[in-house]
C-alpha positions in Angstrom: 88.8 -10.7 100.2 91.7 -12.2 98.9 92.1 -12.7 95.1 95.4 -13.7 94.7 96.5 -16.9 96.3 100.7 -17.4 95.6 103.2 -19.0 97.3 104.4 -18.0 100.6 107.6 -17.4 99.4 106.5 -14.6 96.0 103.9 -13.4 98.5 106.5 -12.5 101.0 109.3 -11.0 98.1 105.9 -9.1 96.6 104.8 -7.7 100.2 108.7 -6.8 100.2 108.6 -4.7 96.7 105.2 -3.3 97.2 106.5 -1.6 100.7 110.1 -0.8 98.7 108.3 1.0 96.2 105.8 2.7 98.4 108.1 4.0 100.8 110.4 5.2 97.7 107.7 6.7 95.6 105.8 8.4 98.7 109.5 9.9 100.1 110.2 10.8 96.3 106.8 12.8 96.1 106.6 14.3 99.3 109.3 16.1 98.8 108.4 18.0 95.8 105.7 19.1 97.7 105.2 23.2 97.7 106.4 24.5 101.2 102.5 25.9 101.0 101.3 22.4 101.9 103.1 21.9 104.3 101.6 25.2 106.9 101.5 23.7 110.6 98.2 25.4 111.0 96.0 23.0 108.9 93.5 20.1 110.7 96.6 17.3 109.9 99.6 19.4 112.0 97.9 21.4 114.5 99.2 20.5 118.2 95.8 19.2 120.4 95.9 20.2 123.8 96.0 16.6 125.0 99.4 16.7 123.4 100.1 19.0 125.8 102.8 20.9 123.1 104.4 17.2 122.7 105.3 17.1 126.4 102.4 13.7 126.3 105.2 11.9 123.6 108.2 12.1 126.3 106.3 11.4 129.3 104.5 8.2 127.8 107.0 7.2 125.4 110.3 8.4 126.6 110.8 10.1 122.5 113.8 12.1 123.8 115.9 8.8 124.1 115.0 7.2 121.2 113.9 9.7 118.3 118.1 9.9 117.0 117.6 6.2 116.0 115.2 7.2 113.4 116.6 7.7 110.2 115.9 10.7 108.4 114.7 10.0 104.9 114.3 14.1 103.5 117.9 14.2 102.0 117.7 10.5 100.5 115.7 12.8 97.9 117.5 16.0 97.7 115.1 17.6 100.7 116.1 18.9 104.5 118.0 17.1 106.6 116.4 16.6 110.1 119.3 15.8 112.0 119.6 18.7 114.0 118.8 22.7 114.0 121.7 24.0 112.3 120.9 27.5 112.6 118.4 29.4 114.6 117.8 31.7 112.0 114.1 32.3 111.4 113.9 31.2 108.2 115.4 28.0 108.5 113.3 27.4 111.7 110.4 28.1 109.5 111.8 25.9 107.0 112.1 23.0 109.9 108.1 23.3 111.0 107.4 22.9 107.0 109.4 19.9 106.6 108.5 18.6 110.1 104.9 18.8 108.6 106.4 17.2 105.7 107.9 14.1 107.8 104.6 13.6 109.2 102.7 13.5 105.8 104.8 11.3 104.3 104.4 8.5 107.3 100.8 8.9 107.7 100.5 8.2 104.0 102.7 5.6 103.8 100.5 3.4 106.4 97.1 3.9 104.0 98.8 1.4 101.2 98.3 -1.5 104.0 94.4 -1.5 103.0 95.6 -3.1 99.4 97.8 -6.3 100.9 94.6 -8.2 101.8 94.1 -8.4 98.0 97.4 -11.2 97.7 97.8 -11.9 101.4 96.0 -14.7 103.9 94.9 -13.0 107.0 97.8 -13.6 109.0 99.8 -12.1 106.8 97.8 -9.0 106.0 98.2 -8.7 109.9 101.9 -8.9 109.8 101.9 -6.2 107.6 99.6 -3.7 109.4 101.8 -4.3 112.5 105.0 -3.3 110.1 103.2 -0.1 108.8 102.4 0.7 111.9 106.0 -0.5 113.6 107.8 1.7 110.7 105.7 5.3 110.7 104.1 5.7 114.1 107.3 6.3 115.6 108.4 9.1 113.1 104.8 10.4 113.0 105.1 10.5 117.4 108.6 12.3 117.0 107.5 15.1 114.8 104.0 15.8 116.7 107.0 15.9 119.6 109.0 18.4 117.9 106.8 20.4 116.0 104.9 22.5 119.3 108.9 22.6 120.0 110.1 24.2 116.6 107.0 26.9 116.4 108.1 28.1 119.9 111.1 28.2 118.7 110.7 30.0 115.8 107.9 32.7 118.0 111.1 33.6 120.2 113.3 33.9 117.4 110.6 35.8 115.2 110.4 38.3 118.5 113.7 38.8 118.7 114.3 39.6 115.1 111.1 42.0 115.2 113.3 43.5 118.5 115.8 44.5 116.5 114.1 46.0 113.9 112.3 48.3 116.6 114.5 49.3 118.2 115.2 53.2 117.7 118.2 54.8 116.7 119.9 56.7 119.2 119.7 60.8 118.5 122.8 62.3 118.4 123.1 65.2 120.8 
């Protein structure tokens, strides 16, 4: 199906811009996404049991020893840095499952854009580029389905702990 037949070299530098300006444009909007998007409960974020609450990720695919190479694209745009936890305060916990569902989004969207490159691209080509949007976002989708089960047990054991506190009774005097 393809209509545009150019060069190898401008189809290359255009297959170049077109993922520049996807990844950009798809890390600039995801980020101005509400927090109410982003609830790990919907269809896209829920933990399967087959992932077995991302334990599946690190026995297959090892994601413990690799998932720091990853960059972390939120702050490129004025969002949350993913670097580490740096408090275990509930609501930044809470705010970490958001922006892990955030993270996730964002790569899954930025693979769909693929479908178009067969319109300038011969067949080898369009292959080349389906193995680099798959290459570039399955491993940051893989390390947030890993942390996500993670984060929300995480955030249930600080959530109880907080709600411990604020039950407990005040001593009488007597």
């Amino acid at each position: 199906m393809r209509l545009v037949h150019l060069p190898t070299l401008w189809t290359v530098l255009l297959d170049g811009l077109v993922w520049l300006v996807v990844h950009l444009s798809l890390g600039y909007y995801c980020t101005r996404l509400p927090l109410s998007a982003l609830d790990p409960q919907r269809w896209l974020f829920q933990t399967h049991r087959w992932e077995r609450g991302g334990a599946l990720y690190e026995r297959l695919l090892g994601v413990r020893r690799w998932k720091s190479w990853l960059p972390s694209g939120g702050v490129m745009f004025g969002g949350f840095s993913m670097r580490r936890v740096a408090s275990h305060g509930e609501g930044h916990v809470a705010r970490w499952v958001a922006e892990s569902c955030r993270a996730e989004l964002t790569h899954w969207l930025a693979i769909l854009p693929v479908a178009f490159f067969v319109l300038w691209n011969p067949p080898v080509a369009v292959a080349a580029n389906v193995a680099y949007a798959l290459c570039a976002n399955l491993p940051c989708i893989v390390v947030q389905r890993y942390n996500r089960p993670r984060l929300v047990r995480l955030l249930g054991r600080v959530a109880d702990r907080a709600a411990g506190h604020r039950e407990q009774p005040i001593p009488s005097e007597r």
